[in-house]
N, C-alpha and C positions, 0 to 999 in steps of 0.2 A: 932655323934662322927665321926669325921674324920681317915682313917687310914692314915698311913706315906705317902703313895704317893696323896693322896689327898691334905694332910696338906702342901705337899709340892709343887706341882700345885696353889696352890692358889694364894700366892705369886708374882707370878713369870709370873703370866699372862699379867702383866703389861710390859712385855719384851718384844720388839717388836720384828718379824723376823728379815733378815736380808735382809738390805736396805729396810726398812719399815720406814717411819715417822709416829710420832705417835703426833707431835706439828700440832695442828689444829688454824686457827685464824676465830676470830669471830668480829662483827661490823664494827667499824673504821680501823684495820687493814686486816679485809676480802679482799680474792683477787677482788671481784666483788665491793665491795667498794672503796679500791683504784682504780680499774679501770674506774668506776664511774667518780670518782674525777680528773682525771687523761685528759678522756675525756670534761669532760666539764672545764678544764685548770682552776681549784682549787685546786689544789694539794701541798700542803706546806710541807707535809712530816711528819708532827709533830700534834699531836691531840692538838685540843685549849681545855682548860678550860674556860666557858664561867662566865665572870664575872655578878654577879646579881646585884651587887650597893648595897648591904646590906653589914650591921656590921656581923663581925661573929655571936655576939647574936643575933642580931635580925635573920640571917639565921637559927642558929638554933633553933629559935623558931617559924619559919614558916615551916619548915618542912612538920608537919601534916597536915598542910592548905591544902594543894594539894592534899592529899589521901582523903578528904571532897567531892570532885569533882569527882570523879570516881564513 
């Protein structure tokens, strides 16, 4: 059982101080990633979607293929 100021702590934790960033980036928009990219002069700015040459159904029925393999 929480009392009032616990209950209301909770919440609120998600608040960052002040001039705190709390936007983190991860993968393709990591700064170490960009930088990556950036050095070795591939850097387009925009993430590709890489096309597989399949029908939508047929994608989605290969799905599972690939976790067979692991």
């Amino acid at each position: 059982m929480f009392t009032a100021l616990d209950w209301l702590a909770q919440p609120t934790t998600h608040i960052p101080n002040h001039r705190e960033h709390m936007v983190r980036y991860y993968g393709h928009y990591s700064n170490k990633s960009r930088g990556q990219r950036i050095k070795a002069g591939r850097d387009d700015g925009i993430a590709q979607i890489i096309d597989t040459g399949l029908s939508n159904k047929a994608f989605r029925k290969s799905w599972a293929l690939d976790t067979e393999d692991i």
